[in-house]
N, C-alpha and C positions, 0 to 999 in steps of 0.2 A: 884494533880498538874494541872496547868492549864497553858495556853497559856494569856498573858494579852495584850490587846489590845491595838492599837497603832491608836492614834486620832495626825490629822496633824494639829489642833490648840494649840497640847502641845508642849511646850516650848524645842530647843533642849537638853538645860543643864537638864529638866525634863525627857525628856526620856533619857536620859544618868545616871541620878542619879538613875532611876526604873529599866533601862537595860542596863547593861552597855556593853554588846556583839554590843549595835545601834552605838558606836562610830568610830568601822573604817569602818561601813557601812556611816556614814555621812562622815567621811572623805575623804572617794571614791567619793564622791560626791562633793567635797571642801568644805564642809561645817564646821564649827570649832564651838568650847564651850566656847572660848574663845572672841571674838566680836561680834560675832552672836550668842551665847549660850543663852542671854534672849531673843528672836526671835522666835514664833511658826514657825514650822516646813515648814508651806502653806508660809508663808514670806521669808522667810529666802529662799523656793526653787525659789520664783519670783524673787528676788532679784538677784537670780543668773543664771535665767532661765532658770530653772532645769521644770522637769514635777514632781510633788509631787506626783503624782500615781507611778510613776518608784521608786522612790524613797520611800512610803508606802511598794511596794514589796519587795523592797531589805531589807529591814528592816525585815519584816513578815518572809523572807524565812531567814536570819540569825538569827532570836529567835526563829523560829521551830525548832532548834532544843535545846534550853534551855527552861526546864519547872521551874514553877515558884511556888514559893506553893500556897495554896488558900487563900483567906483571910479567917480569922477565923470566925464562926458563929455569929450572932448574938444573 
């Protein structure tokens, strides 16, 4: 199992479809999936003048504690 990494140029409906635990962390934040959902994550926090680092952690610490399986070998 493994922890998957959270890049703030993915889209939020993107990371919502890969984690779905990141939803009421964006929502805490007013962020939705709904008119913003194809919006990378850096946009979507300017847009609302959010600091996207705050908002990286909140996410990090709400999927530490779901693990994920690993992708399968090559």
């Amino acid at each position: 199992m493994t922890r998957i990494p959270i890049d703030a140029t993915e889209t939020l409906n993107d990371l919502v479809a890969r984690m779905p635990e990141a939803l009421p962390v964006l929502q805490q934040f007013g962020l939705d999936t709904c008119c913003g959902g194809s919006l990378p994550l850096e946009v979507a926090a300017q847009h609302h003048n959010l600091d996207v680092g705050d908002i990286l952690a909140a996410l990090v610490a709400a999927t530490a504690m779901h693990t994920h399986p690993n992708p399968p070998s090559a």
